[in-house]
NUTI-537269 format. One line per 4 residues: number of its first residue (from 1); their letters; for each residue x, y, z of N, C-alpha, C, CB. Coordinates in Angstrom, 2 decimals. Glycine has a CB too. Example, Ala and Ser with C-alpha at 12.3 -4.5 7.8 and 13.67 -1.06 7.14 Angstrom:
% residues 2
1	as	13.19 -5.69 7.80 12.30 -4.50 7.80 13.20 -3.30 7.80 11.31 -4.47 9.05  12.85 -2.25 7.08 13.67 -1.06 7.14 12.90 0.03 7.87 14.08 -0.60 5.72
This chain:
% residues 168
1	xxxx	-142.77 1.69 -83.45 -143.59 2.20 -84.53 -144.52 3.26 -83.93 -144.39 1.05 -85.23  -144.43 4.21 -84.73 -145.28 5.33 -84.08 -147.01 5.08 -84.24 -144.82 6.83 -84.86  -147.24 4.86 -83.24 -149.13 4.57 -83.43 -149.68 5.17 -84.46 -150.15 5.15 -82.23  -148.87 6.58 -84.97 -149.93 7.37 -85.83 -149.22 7.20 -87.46 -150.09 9.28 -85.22
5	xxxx	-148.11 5.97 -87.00 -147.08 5.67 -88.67 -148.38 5.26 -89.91 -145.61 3.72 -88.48  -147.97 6.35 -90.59 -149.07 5.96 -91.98 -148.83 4.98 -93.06 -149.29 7.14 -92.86  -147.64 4.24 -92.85 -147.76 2.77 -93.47 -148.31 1.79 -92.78 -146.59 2.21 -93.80  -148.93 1.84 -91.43 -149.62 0.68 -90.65 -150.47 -0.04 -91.75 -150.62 1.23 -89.33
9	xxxx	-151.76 0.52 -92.43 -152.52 -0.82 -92.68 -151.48 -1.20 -93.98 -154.47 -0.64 -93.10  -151.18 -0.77 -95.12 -149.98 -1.10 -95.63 -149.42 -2.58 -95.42 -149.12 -0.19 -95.10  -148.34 -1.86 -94.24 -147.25 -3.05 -93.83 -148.73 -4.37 -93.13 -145.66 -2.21 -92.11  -149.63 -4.06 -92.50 -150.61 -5.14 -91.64 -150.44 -6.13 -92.90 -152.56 -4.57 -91.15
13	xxxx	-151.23 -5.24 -94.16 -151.72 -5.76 -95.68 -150.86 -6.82 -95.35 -151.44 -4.81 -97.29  -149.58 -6.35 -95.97 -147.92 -7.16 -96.47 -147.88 -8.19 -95.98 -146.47 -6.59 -96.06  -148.12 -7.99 -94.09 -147.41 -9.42 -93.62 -148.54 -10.43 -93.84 -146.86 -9.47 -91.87  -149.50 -9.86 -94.06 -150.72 -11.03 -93.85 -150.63 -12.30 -95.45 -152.70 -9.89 -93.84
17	xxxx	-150.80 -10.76 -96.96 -150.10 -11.43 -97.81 -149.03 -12.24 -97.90 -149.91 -10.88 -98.33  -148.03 -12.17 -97.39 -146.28 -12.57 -97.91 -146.54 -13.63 -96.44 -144.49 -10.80 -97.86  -147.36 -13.79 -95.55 -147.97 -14.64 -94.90 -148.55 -15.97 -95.80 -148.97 -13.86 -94.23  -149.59 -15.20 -96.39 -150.37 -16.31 -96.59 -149.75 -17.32 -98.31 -152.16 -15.54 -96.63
21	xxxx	-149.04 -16.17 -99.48 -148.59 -16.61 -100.08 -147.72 -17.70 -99.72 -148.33 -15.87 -100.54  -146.72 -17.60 -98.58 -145.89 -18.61 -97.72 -146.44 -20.05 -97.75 -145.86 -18.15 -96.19  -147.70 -19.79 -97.66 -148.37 -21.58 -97.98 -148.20 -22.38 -96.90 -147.58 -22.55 -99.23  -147.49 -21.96 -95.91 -147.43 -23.24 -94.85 -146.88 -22.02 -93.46 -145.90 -24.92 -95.45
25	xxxx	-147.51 -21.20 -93.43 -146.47 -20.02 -92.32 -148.00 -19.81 -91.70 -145.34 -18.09 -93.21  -148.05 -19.61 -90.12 -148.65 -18.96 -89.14 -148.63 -17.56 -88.60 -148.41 -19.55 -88.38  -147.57 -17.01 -88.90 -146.96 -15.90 -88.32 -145.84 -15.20 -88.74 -146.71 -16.18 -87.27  -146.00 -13.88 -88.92 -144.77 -13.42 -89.92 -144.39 -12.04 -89.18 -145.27 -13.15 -91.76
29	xxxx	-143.08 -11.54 -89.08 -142.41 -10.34 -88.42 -142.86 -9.48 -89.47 -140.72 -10.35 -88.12  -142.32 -8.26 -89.09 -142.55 -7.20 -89.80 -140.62 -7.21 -90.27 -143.42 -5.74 -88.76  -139.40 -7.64 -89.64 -138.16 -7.66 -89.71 -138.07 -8.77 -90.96 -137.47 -7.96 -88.29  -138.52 -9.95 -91.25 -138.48 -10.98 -92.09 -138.66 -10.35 -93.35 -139.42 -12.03 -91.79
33	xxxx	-139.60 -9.44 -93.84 -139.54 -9.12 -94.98 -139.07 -7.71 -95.20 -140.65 -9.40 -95.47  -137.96 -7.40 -94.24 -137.06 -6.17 -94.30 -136.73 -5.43 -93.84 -137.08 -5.62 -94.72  -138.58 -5.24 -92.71 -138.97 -3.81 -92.35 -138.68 -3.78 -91.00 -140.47 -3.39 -92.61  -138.04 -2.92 -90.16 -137.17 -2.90 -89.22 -138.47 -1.56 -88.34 -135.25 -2.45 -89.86
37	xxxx	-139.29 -2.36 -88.00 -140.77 -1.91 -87.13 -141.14 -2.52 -86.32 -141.93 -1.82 -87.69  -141.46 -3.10 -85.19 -142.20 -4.03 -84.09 -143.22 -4.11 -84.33 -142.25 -3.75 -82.83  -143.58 -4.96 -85.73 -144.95 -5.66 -85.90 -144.80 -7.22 -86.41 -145.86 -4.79 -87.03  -145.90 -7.91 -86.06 -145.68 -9.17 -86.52 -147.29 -9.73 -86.45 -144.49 -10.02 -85.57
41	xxxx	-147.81 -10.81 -87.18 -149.00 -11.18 -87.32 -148.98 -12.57 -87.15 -149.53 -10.77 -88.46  -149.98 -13.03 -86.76 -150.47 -14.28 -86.83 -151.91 -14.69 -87.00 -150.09 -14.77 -85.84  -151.84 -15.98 -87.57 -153.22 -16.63 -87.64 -153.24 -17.88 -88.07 -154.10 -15.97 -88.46  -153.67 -18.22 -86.93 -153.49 -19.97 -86.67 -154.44 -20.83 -86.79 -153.12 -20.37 -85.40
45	xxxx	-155.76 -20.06 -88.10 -156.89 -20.93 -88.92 -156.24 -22.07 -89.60 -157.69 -20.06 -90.09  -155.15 -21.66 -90.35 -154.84 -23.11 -91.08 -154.44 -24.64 -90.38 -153.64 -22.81 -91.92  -154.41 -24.26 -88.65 -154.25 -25.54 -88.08 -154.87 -26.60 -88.39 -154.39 -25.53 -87.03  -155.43 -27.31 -88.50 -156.54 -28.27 -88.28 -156.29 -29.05 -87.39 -156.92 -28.99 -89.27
49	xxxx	-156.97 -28.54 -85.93 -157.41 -28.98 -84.87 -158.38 -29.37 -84.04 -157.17 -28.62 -84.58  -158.98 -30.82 -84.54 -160.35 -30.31 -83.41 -160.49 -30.52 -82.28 -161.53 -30.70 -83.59  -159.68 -30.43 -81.76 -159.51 -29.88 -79.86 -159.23 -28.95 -79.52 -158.66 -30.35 -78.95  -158.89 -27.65 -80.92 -159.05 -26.32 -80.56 -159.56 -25.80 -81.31 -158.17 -25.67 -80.30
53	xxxx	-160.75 -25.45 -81.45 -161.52 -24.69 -82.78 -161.36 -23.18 -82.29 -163.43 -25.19 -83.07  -161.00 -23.13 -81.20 -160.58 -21.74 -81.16 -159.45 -21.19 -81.68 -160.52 -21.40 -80.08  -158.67 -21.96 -82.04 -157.25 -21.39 -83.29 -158.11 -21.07 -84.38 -155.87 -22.77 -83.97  -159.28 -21.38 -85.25 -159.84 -20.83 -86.34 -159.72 -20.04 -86.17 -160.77 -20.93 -86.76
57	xxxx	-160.20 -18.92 -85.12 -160.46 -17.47 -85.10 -158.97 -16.89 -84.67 -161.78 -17.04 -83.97  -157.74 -17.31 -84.00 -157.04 -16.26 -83.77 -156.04 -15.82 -84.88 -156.44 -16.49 -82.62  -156.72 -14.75 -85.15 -156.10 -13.69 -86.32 -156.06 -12.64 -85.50 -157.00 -13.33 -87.79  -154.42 -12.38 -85.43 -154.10 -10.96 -84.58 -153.21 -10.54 -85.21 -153.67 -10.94 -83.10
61	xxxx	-153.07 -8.75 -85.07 -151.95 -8.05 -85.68 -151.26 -7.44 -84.25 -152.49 -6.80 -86.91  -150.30 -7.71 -84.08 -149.65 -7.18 -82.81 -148.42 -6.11 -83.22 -149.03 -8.52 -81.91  -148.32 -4.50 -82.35 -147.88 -3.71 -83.04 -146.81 -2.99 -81.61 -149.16 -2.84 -83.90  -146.13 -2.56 -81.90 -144.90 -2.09 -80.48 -145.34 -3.25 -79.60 -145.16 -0.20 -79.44
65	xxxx	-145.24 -4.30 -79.85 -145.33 -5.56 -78.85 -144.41 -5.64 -77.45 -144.89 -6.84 -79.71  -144.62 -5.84 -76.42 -143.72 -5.93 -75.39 -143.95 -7.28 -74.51 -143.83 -4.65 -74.55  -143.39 -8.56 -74.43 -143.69 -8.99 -73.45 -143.33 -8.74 -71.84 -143.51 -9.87 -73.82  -144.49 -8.53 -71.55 -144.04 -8.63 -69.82 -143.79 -9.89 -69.10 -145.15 -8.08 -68.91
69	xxxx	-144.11 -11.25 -69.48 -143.39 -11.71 -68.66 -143.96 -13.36 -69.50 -143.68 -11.16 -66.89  -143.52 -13.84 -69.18 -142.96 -15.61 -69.44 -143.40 -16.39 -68.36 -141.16 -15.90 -69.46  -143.88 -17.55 -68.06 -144.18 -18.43 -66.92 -144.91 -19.53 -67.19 -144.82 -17.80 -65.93  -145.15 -20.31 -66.54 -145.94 -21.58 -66.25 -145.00 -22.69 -66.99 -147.63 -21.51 -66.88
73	xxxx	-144.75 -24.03 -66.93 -144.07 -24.53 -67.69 -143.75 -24.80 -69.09 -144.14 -25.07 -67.35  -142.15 -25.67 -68.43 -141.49 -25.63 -69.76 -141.77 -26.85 -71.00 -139.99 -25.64 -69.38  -141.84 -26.27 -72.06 -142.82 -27.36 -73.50 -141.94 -26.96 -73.90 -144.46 -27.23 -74.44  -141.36 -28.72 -74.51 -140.48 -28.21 -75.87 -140.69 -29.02 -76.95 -138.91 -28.20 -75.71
77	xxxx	-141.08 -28.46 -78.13 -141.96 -28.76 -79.47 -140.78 -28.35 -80.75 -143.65 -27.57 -79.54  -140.94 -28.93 -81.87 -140.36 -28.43 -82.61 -140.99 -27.74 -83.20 -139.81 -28.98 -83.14  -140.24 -26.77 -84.07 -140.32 -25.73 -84.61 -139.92 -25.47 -86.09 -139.77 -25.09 -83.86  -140.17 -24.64 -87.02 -139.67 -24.51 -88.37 -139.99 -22.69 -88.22 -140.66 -25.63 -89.75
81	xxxx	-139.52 -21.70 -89.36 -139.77 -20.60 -89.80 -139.43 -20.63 -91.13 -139.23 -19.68 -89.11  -140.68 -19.53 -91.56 -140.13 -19.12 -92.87 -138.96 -18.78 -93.42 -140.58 -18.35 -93.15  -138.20 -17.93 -92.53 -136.94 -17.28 -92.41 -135.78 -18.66 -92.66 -136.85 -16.44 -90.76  -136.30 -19.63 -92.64 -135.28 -20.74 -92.54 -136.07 -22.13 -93.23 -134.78 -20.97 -90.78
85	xxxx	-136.05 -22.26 -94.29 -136.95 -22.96 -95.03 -136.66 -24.51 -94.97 -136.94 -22.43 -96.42  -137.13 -25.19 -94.79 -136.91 -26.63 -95.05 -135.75 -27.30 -93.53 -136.04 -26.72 -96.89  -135.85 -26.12 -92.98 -135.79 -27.04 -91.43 -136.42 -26.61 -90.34 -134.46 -27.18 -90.83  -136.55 -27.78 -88.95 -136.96 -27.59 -88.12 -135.74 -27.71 -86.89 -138.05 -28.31 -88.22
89	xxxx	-136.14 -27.60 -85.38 -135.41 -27.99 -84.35 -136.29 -27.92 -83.51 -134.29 -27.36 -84.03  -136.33 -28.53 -82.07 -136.51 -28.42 -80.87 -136.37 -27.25 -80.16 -135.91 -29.15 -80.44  -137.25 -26.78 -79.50 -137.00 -25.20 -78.78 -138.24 -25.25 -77.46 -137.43 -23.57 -80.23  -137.65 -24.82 -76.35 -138.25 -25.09 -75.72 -138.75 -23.97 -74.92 -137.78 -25.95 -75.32
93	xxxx	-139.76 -23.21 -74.90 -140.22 -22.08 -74.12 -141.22 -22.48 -73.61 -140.45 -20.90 -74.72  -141.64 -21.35 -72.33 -142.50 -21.15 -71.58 -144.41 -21.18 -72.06 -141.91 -19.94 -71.13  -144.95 -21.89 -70.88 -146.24 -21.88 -72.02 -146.96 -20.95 -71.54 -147.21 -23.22 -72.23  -146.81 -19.58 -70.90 -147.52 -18.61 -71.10 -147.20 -17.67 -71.19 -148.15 -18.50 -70.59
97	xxxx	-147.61 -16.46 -71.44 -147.11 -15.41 -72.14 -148.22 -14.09 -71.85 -146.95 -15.90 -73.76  -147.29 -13.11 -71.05 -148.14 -11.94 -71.02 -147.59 -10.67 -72.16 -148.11 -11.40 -69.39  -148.55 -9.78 -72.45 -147.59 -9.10 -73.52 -148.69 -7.98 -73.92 -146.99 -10.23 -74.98  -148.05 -7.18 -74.21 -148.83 -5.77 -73.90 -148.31 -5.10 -75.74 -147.92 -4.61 -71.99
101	xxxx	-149.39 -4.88 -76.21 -149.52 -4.18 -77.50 -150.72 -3.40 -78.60 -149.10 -5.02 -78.06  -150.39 -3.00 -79.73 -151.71 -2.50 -80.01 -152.21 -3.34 -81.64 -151.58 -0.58 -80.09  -153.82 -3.02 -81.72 -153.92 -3.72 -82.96 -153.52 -2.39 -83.98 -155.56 -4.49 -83.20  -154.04 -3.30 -85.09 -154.07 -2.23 -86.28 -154.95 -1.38 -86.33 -154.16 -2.69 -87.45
105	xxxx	-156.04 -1.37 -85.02 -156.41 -0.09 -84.88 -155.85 1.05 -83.91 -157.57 -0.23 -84.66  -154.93 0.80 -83.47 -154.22 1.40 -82.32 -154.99 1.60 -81.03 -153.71 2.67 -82.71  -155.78 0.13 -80.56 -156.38 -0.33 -79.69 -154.91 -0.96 -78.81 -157.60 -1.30 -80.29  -155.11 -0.23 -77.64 -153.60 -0.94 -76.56 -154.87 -1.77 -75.91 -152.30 0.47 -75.04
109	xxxx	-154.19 -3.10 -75.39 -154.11 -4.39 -75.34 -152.86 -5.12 -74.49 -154.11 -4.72 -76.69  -153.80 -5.65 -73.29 -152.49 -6.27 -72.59 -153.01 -7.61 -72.09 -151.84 -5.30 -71.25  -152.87 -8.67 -72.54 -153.61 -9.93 -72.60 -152.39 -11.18 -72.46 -154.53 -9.98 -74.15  -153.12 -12.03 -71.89 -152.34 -13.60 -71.40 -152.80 -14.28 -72.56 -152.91 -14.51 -69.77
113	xxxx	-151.31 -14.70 -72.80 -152.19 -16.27 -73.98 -151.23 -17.57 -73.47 -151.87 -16.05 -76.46  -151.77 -18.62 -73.24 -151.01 -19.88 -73.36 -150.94 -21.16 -74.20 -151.15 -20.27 -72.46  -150.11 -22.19 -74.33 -150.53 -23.23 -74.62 -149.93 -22.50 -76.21 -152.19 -23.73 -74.11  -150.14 -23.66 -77.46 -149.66 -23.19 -78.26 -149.74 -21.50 -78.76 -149.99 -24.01 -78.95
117	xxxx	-150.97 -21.01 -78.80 -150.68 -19.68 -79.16 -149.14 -18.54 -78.27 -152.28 -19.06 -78.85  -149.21 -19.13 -76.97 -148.22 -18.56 -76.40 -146.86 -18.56 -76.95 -148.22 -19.01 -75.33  -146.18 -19.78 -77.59 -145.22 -20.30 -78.28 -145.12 -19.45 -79.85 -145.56 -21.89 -78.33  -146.50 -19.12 -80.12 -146.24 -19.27 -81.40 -146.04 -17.12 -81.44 -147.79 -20.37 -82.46
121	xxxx	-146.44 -16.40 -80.62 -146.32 -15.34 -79.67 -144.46 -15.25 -80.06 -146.96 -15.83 -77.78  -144.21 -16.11 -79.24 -143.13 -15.83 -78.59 -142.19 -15.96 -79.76 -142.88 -16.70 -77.35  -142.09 -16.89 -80.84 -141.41 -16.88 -81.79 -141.65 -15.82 -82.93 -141.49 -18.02 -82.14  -142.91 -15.76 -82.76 -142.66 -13.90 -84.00 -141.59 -13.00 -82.88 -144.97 -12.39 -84.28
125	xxxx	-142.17 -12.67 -81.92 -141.90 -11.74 -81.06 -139.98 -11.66 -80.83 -142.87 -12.18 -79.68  -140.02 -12.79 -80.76 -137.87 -13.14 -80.94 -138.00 -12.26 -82.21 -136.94 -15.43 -81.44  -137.93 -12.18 -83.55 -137.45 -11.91 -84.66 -137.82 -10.52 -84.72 -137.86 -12.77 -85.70  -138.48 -9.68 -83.40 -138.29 -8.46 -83.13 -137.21 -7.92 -82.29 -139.28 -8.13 -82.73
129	xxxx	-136.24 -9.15 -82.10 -134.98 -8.60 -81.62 -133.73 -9.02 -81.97 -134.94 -8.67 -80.45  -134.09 -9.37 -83.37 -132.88 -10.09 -83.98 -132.70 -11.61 -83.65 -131.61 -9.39 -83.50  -133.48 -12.20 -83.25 -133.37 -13.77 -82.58 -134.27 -14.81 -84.01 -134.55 -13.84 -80.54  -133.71 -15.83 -83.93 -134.30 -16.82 -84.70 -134.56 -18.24 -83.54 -133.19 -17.14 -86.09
133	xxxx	-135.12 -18.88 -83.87 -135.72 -20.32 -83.25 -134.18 -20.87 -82.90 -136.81 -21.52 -84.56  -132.98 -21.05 -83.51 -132.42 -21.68 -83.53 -131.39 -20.92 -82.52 -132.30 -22.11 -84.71  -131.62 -20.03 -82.28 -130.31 -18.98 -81.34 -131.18 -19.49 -79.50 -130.50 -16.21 -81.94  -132.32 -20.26 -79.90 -133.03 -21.27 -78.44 -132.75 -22.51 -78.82 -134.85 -21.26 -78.08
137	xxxx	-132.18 -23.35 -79.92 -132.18 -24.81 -79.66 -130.81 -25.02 -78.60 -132.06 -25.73 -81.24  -130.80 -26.27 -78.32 -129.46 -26.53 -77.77 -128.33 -26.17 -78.14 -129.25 -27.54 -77.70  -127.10 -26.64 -78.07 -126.07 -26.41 -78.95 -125.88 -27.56 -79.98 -124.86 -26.18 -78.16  -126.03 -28.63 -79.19 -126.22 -30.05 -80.11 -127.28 -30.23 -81.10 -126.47 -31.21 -79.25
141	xxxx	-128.26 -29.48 -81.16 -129.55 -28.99 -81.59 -128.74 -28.25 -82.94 -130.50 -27.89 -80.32  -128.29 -27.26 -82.71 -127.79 -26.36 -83.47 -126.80 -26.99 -84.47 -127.24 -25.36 -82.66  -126.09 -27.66 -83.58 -125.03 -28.51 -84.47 -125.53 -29.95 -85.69 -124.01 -29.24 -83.18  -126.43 -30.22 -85.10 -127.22 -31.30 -86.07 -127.89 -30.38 -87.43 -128.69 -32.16 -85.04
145	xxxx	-128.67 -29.00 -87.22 -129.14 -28.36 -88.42 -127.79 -27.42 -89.41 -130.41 -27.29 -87.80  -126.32 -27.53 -89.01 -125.33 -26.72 -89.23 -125.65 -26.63 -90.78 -123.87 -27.25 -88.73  -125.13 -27.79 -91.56 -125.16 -28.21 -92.75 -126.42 -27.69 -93.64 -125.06 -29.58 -92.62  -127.53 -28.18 -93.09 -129.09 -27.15 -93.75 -128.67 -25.48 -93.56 -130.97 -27.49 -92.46
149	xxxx	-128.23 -25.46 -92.41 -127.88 -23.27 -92.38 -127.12 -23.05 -93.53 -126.62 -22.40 -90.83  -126.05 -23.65 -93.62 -125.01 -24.03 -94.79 -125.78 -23.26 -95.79 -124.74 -25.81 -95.21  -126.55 -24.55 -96.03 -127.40 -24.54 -97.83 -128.13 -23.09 -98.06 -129.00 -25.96 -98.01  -128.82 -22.76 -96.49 -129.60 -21.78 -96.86 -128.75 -20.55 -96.86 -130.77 -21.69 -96.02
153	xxxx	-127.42 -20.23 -96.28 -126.46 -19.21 -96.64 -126.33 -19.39 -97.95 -125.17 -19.25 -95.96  -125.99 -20.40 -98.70 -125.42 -20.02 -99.87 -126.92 -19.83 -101.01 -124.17 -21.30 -100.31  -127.83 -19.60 -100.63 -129.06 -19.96 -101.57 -129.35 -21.01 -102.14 -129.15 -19.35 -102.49  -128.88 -22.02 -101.58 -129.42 -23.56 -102.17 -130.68 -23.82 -101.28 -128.15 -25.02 -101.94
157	xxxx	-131.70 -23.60 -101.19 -133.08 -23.97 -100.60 -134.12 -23.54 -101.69 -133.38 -23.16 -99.12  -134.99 -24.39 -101.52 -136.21 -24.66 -102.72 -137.52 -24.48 -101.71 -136.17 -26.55 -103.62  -137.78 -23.04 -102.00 -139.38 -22.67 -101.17 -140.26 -21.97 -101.96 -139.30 -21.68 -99.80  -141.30 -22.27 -101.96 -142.63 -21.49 -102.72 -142.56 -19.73 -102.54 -144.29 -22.12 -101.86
161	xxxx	-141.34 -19.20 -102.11 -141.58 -17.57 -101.61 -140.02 -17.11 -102.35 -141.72 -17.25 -99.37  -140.10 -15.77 -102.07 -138.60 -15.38 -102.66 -137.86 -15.35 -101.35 -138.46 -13.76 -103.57  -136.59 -15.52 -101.67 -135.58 -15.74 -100.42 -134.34 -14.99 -100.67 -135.17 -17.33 -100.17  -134.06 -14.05 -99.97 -132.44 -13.32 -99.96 -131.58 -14.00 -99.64 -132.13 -12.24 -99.14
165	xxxx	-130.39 -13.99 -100.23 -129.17 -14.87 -99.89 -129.21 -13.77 -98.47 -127.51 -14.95 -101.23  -128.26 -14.70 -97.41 -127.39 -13.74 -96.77 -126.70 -12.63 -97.11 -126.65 -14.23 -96.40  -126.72 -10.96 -96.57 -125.85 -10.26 -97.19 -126.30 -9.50 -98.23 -124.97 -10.97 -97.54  -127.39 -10.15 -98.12 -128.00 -9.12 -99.92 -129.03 -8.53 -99.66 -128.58 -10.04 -101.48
């Protein structure tokens, strides 16, 4: 995305909306709702955690995102996306995360995050390269959710948001 692209606050708007309408979503691509740009948002206030009151505040817009690098150990948590409604799997990534990008003010930014925010990083950041949660579960992983992919190819899933069949 070109730093000086004049749909930035725009598309920021979009994901934060079609975010928050989502009702149960942390983090949303800029690819999920069409737009084929390296942006993605998060904000991980709706946790309710109180052993991290510092998730209240992280609201970030991350823009030509790059991670540089992956490390410290391996956590594996399950997972759900919007992109895939009404299931979860096991996925197991790295819990820290370096990654170099700009905000929506075209402030460059090259910052470490770990521990859940790192995870939750790393899964917008996949769906800036065509990757979903489930192209990291196992294979046996994969094979247990087959039948739910099923439903959601053919448009049989029931979610509070609008949903494209495959293909359309």
């Amino acid at each position: 995305m070109p730093s000086d692209y004049e749909g930035k606050q725009q598309l920021v708007d979009d994901l934060f909306e079609t975010l928050y309408k989502s009702g149960n979503g942390i983090g949303l691509a800029a690819p999920q709702i069409g737009v084929s740009l390296r942006a993605f948002v998060i904000d991980l206030s709706p946790i309710d955690d109180d052993e991290h009151p510092e998730w209240k505040n992280f609201k970030k817009v991350f823009l030509n995102a790059h991670i540089i690098e992956t490390s410290g150990k391996d956590v594996t948590m399950e997972e759900g996306c919007l992109s895939l409604p009404g299931m979860d799997g096991k996925v197991t990534r790295k819990d820290t995360v370096k990654i170099a990008y700009e905000d929506e003010n075209g402030v460059k930014h090259e910052d470490v995050f770990t521990g859940y925010p790192a995870r939750v990083i790393q899964h917008e950041y996949d769906h800036l390269d065509g990757h979903l949660y489930i192209d990291r579960m196992s294979p046996l992983g994969r094979q247990l959710v087959k039948g739910k992919l099923g439903k959601i190819e053919k448009g049989k899933v029931s979610c509070g948001y609008k949903v494209k069949k495959a293909g359309k």
